[in-house]
N, C-alpha and C positions, 0 to 999 in steps of 0.2 A: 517756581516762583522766584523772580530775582529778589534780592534785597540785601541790605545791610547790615553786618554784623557785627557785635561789640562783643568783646573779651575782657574780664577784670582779674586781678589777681593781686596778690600784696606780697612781698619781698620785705622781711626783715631781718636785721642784719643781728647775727648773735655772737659779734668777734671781737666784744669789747674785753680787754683784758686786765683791764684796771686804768688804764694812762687814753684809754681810744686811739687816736690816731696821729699818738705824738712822733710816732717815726714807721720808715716800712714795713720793718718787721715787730713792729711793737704791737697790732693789732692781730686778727684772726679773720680768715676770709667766711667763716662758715654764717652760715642763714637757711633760712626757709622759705619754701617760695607755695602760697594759701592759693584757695581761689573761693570762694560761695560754693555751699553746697558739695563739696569732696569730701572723701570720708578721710583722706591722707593727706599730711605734706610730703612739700619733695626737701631733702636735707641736703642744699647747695652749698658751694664751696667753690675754690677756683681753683684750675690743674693746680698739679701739684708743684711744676717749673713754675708756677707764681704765687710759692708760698702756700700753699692750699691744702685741704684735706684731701688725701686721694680717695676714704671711703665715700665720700659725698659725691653727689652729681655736680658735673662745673657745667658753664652755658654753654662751651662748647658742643659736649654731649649730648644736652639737651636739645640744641640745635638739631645736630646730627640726626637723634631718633624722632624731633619734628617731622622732616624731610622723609626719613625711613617707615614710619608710622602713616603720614599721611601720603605718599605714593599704597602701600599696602592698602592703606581703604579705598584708593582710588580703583584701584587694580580689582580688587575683588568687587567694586562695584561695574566696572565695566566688563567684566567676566558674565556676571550674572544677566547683563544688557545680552550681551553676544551667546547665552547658552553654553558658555564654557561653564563645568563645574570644578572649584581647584578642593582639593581637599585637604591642602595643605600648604602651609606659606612659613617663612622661615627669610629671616636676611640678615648679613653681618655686613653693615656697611663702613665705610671710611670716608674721613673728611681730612681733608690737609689743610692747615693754618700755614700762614705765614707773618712770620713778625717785619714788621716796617723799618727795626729799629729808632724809632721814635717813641716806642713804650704802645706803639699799638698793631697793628695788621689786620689783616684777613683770612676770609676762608678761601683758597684756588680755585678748590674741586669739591664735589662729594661723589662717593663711589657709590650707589646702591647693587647689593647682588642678592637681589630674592632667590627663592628654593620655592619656586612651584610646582605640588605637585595635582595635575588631574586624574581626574576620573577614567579617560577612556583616551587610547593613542591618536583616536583621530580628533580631538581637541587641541594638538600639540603644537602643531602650526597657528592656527588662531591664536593660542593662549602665548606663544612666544609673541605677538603681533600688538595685543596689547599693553606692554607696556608702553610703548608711545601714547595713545590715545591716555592711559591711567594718566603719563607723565604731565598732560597737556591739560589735565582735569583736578591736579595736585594743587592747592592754593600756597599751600608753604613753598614749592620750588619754582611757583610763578613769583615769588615774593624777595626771593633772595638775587642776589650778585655776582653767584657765579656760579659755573657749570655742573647740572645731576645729573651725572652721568648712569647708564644703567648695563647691569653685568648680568641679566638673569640666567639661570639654568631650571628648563623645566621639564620635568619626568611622568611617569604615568605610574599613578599609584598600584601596588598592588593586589591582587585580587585577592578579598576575602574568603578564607576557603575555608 
């Protein structure tokens, strides 16, 4: 079933420090970011090259594990399509920013490099195969501006003995 879909969420900002935002550094980038219905916030902030909490999540990040997350669900659903079974998934991916020097920039690239692992060696071929198909069924990397790239490596679990 096609259709449309709405998202809500609330961002509020907790970096007032007495003066708000009477100079660069006189304020605090940290906040939280709600949605309905979650049991957690997310505790954001901005990298830390922009004055920022590093224990916090910045939107870069967040981006990032957007992209990394929803490739993942795509993958393992078009796994399940095709009869592959993965029993394992795992990815450290990377994004490259760039600043414009104008106070703003962009993302380049994003790396993703999943760790699949299957069920059985003759799924290997197939299951390297799909991430294309995942890629093309991802809404977050149809959505963005620049290139996801993908690095998979994928293995055959071993037998439980």
């Amino acid at each position: 079933m096609l259709g449309e879909h709405h998202y809500e969420i609330e961002v509020e900002w907790q970096g007032d420090r007495g003066t708000g935002t009477s100079g660069y550094r006189a304020y605090g980038r940290q906040h939280a970011v709600r949605a309905p219905g979650k049991l957690h916030e997310i505790d954001g902030s901005s990298d830390r090259t922009f004055h920022g909490d590093r224990e916090r999540w910045n939107p870069e990040e967040l981006l990032l594990a957007a992209l990394s997350e929803c490739h993942m669900l795509a993958y393992l659903h078009v796994a399940t399509n095709h009869g592959v079974i993965v029993r394992a998934y795992a990815d450290r991916a990377v994004g490259v920013m760039l600043e414009d020097g104008r106070g703003g920039g962009a993302f380049t690239e994003a790396v993703l490099r999943p760790q699949v692992e299957v069920a059985d060696a003759s799924m290997l071929e197939l299951a390297r195969s799909l991430h294309a198909e995942a890629s093309e069924k991802c809404f977050i990397a149809a959505s963005v501006a620049f290139p996801v790239r993908h690095e998979p490596v994928t293995t055959v679990a071993a037998s439980a003995g």
